[in-house]
C-alpha positions in Angstrom: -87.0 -60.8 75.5 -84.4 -59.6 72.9 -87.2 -57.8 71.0 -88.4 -56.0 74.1 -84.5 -54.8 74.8 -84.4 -53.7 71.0 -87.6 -52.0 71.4 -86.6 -50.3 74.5 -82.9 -48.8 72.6 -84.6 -48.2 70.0 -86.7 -45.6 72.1 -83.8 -44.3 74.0 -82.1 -43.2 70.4 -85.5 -41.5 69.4 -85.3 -39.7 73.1 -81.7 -38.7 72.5 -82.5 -37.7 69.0 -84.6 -35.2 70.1 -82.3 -33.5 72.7 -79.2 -33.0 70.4 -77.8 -31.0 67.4 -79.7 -31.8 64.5 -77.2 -32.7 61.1 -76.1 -29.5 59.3 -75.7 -29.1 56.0 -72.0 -29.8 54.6 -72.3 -26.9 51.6 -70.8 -29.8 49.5 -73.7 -32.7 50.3 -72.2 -34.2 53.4 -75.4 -35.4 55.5 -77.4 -32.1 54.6 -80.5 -31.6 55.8 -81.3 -28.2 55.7 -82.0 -26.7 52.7 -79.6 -24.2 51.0 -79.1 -22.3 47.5 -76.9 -24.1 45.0 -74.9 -23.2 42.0 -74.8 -24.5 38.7 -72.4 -27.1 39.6 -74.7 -28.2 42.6 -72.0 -26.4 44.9 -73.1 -24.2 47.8 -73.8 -20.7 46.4 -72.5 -17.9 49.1 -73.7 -15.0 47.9 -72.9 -11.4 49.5 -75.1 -8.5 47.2 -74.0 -8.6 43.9 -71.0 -10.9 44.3 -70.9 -14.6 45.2 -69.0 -18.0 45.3 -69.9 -21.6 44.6 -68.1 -23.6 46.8 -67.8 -27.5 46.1 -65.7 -30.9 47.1 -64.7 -32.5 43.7 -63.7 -36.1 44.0 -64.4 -37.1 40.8 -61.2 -39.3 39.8 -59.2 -37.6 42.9 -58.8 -37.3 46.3 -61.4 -34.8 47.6 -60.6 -30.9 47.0 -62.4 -27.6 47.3 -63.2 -25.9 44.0 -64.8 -22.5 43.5 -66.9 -20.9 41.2 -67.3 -17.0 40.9 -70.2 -14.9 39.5 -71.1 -11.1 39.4 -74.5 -10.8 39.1 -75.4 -14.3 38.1 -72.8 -14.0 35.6 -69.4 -15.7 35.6 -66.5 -14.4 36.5 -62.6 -14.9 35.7 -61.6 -17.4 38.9 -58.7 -14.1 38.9 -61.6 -11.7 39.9 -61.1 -12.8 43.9 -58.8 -14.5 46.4 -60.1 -16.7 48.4 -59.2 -18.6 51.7 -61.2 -21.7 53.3 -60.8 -22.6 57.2 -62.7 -25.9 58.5 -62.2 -26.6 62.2 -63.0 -30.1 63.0 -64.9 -31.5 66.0 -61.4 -32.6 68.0 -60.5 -28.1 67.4 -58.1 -29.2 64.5 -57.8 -26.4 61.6 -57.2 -27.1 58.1 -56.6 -24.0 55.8 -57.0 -23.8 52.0 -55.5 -21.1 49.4 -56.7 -21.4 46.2 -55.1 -20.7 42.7 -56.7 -20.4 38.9 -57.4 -23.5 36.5 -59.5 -23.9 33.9 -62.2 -21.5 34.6 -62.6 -22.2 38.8 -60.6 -22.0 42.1 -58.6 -25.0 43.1 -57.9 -25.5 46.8 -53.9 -26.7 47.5 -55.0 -29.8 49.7 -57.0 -32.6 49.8 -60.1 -32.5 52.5 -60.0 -35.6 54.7 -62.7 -37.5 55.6 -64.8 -37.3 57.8 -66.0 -34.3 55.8 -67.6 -32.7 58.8 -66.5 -29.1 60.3 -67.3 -25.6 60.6 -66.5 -23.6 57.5 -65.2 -19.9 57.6 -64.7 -18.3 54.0 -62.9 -15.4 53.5 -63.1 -14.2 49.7 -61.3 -10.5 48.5 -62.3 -9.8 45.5 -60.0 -7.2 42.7 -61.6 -4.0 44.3 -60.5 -4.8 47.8 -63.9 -5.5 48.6 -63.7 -8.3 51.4 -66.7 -10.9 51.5 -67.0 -13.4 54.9 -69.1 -16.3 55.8 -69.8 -19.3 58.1 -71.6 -22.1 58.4 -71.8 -26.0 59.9 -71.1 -28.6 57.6 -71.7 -31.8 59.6 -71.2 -35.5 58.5 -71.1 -38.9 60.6 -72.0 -36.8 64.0 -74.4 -36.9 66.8 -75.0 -35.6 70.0 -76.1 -38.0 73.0 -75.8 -37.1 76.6 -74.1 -39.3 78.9 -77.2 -40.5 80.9 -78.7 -41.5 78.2 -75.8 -43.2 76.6 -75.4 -45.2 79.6 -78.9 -45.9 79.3 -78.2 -47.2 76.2 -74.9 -49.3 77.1 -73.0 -47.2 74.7 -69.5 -47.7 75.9 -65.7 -46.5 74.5 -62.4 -47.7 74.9 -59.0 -45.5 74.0 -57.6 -46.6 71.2 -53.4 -47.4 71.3 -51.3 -50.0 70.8 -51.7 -53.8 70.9 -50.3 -56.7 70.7 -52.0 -58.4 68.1 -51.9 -63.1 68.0 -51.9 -64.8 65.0 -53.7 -68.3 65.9 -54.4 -71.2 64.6 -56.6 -73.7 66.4 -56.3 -77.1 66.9 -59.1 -79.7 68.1 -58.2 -82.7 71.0 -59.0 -83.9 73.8 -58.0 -84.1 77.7 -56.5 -87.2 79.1 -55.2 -88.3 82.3 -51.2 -87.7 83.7 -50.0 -91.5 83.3 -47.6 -90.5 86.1 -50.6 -89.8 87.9 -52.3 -93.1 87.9 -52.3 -95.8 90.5 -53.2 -99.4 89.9 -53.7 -101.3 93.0 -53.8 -104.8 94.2 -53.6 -106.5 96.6 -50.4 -107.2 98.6 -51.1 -110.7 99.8 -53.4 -113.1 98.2 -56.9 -113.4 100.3 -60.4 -112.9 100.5 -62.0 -109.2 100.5 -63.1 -108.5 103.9 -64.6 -105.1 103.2 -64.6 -102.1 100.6 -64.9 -98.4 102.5 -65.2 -96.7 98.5 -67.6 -96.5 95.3 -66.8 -95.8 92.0 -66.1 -91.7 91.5 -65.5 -91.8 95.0 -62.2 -89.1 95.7 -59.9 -89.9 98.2 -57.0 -88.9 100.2 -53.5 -90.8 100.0 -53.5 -92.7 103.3 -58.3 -93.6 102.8 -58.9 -97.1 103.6 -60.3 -98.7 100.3 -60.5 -102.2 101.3 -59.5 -104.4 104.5 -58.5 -108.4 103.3 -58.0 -111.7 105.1 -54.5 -113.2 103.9 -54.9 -116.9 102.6 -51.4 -117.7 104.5 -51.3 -115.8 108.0 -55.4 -115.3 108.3 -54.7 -111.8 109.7 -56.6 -109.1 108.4 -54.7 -106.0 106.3 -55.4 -102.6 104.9 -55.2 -101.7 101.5 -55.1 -97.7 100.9 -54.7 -95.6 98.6 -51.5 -94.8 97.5 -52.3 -91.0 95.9 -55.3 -88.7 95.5 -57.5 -88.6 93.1 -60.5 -90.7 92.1 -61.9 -93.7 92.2 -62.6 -94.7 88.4 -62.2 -98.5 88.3 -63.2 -100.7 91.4 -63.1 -104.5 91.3 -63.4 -105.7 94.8 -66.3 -106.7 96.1 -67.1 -108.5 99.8 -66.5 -112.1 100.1 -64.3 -112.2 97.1 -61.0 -113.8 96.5 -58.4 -110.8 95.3 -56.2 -112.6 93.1 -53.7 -111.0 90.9 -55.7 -108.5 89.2 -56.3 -104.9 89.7 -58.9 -103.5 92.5 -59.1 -100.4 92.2 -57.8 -97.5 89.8 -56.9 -94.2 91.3 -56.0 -91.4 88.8 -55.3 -87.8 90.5 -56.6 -85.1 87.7 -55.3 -81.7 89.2 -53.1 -81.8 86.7 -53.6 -83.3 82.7 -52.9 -83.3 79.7 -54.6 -81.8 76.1 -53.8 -83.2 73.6 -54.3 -81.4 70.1 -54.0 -83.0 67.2 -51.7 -80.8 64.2 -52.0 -81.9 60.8 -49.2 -81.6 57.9 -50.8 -78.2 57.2 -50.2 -76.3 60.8 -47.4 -78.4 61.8 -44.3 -76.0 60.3 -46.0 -73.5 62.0 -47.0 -74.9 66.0 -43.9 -75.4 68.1 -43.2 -76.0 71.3 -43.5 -73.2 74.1 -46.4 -71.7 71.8 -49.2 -70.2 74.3 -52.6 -72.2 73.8 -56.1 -71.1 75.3 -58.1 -74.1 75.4 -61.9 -73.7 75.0 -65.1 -76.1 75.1 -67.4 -77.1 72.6 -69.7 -74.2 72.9 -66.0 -72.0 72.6 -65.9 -70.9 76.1 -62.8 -70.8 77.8 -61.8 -73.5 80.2 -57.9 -73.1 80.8 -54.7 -71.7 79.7 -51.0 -73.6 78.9 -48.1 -74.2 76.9 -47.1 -76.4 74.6 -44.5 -78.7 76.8 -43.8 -81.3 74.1 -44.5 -82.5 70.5 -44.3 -86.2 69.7 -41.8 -87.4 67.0 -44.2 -90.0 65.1 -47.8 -89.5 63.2 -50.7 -91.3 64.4 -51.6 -94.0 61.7 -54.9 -93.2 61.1 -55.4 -89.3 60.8 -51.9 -88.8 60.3 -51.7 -85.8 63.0 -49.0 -84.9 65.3 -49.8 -84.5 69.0 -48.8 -82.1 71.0 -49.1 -81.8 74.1 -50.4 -79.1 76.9 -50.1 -80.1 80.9 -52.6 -78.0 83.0 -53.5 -77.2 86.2 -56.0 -78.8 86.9 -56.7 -78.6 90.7 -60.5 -76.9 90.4 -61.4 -80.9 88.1 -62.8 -78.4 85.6 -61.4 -80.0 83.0 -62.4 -83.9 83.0 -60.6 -86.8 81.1 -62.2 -88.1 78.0 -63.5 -84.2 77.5 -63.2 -82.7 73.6 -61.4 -79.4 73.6 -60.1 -76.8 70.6 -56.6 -74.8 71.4 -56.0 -71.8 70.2 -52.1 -71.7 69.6 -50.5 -68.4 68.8 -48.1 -69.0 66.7 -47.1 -65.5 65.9 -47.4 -62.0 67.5 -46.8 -58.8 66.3 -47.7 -55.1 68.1 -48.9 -52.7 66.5 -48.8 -48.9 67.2 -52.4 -48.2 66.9 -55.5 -50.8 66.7 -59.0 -51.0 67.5 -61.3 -53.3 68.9 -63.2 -55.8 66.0 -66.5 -55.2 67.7 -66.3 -51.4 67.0 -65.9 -51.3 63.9 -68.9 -50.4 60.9 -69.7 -50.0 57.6 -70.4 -46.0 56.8 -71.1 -45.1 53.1 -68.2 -47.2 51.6 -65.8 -46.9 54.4 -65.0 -49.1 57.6 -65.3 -46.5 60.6 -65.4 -46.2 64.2 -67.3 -43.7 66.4 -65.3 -41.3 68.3 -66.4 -39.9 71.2 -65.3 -36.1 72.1 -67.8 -34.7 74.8 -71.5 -35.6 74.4 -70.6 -35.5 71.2 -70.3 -39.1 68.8 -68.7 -38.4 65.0 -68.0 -41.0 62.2 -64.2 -41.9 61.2 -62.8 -43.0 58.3 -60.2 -46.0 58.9 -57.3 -47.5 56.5 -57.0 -50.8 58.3 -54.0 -52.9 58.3 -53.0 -56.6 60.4 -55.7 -58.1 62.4 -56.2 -61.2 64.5 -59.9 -62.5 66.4 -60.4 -59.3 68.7 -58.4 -56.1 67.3 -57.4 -54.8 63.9 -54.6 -52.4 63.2 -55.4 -48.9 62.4 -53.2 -47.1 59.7 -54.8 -43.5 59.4 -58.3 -42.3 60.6 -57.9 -42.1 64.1 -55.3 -40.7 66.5 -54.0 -42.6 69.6 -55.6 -41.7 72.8 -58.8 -41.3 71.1 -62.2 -42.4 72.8 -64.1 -44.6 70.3 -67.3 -46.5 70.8 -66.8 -50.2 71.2 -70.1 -51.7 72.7 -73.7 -51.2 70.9 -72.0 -48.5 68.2 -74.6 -50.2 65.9 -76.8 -47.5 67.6 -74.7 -44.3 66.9 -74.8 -45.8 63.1 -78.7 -45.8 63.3 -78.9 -42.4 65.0 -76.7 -41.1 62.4 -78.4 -42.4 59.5 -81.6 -42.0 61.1 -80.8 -38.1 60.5 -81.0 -38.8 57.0 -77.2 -38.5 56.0 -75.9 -38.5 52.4 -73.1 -37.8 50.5 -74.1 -36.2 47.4 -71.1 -33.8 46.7 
């Protein structure tokens, strides 16, 4: 069954790829595709009639920058002999404009090109006999196209990204037991012989249920015994015919409410306090209840040499059963963060961890610095701007599209 659903995405992203904008070249390497004239120093050559510029990002030992290259007739020329301005407008209609001044034979641009690397270039070059030279082009990295119904199709989803709240947790194993405030012992009231019993073992009763009716030895009357709380039936010692004696008959125990308790070794215990939040889950991790920490005992268990503490819960849907092993999940510390992202979202892109934003029909690669993190979100530094629409379910499939284009980065 899985391969069949992998199968069937897998032909959805073919169908998609078909419908949108094909990758562009970057002039500089970024996920180029079509083909285009470079210079000596494997820039892109922009020629107009006897003039042109080779136009390049250099990240060789530093943050990514433009430099330029100028010829006269396939000859080089002084980087005096023009002036030159770069525009790139990004995807989201952000501008970034370059100057450039002389070094060491090229043009250096004043700024550093963030990632993603992926705009639409205008470049404006005057050159020292006023002659003015213009071009544009696409230079697309990281970006697809997929039209809603078809990302639907393909249980592509987003969230916005903003701030969170983000739980340091540490998680503790135990086990549910029963309330001992909540347990009833019952025998009976006058020494006699068991008439009749009216309950089985797991039976649940009401306070007030009949359990068992018995003859006294002394008055030979006939009495009820009943059950003193609700709950169940989990020890039952009477039987028919039976002298009661002194012992116990029947054990009730009421389990809407009881207790978890987690065990917290030498290494957690500085840290786990009362009051702390817990989220109890099973042994296949699903969730089964929330709670507090209501009390931490004073003395170490002999053997493992834990601490217990303690969670009450409700209890009243007998979810949780006593004798059941459980892991908590205490937070022990939270912290919120301006700006995070969802765990699940996040992929490896050339040598970066990115998410996909989502602008339109249009899906494009971003560039995180991460920071704090806990199980579901990490904290996002620089990359991405709150409010933004990012891909958090099957973004594995706006990777493969992407790549599938044949992206590289070969500045």
């Amino acid at each position: 069954m899985k391969l069949s659903i992998a199968v069937l995405l897998m032909c959805l992203l073919a169908a998609c790829s078909e419908n949108r904008s094909g990758p562009q070249d970057g002039g500089h390497g970024h996920g180029a595709t079509d083909e285009f004239e470079r210079g000596p120093h494997n820039g892109r050559l922009l020629a107009d009639e006897d003039v042109a510029l080779e136009l390049a990002i250099f990240e060789t030992g530093v943050p990514p920058e433009y430099r330029i290259w100028l010829y006269e007739e396939g000859e080089p020329l002084a980087p005096s002999a023009a002036r030159v301005q770069v525009k790139l407008t990004r995807l989201d209609g952000e501008s970034d404009v370059f100057s450039f001044e002389p070094e060491n034979g090229f043009l250096r641009g004043n700024g550093v090109v963030e990632e993603p690397h992926s705009f639409d270039v205008e470049v404006t070059a005057t050159w020292g006999s006023g002659r003015r030279s213009q071009w544009a082009f696409a230079s697309y990295e990281g970006r697809t196209q997929i039209h809603s119904p078809t990302a639907q199709e393909m249980g592509i989803a987003t969230e916005t990204a903003g701030s969170v709240t983000l739980r340091e947790r540490v998680r503790l194993s135990g086990v549910v037991q029963a309330d001992p405030t909540r347990i009833s012992r019952v025998r009976a009231r006058y020494p006699g012989v068991v008439q009749r019993v009216a309950v089985e073992p797991t039976d649940v009763v009401n306070k007030g249920d009949l359990l068992a009716q018995v003859q006294s030895n002394e008055s030979l009357q006939s009495y009820r015994i009943t059950a003193p709380i609700p709950g169940i039936v989990v020890e039952h010692r009477a039987q028919a015919g039976e002298a009661t004696g002194d012992g116990t008959l029947f054990t009730i125990v009421d389990i809407s409410k009881v207790w978890a308790e987690l065990d917290v070794f030498q290494r957690e215990l500085s840290r786990v306090q009362e009051g702390q939040p817990v989220e109890l889950m099973d042994l296949d991790d699903q969730h089964v209840a929330t709670g507090r920490i209501e009390r931490i005992a004073p003395l170490a268990m002999h053997g493992s040499q834990s601490v217990r503490a303690r969670v009450v819960l409700d209890n009243a849907s007998g979810q949780l059963r006593p004798g059941q092993f459980v892991s908590g999940l205490v937070t022990v510390a939270e912290s919120s963060v301006p700006l995070a992202v969802e765990r699940q979202a996040i992929q490896r892109f050339r040598d970066f961890d990115v998410v996909f934003e989502r602008i339109g029909d249009t899906y494009e690669v971003r560039m995180l610095e991460l920071g704090r993190s806990d199980d579901t979100h990490v904290e996002v530094l620089k990359g991405l701007e709150p409010g933004a629409q990012y891909v958090v379910e099957n973004s594995y499939l706006i990777k493969a599209d992407i790549e599938k284009s044949g992206a590289s980065h070969d500045h």
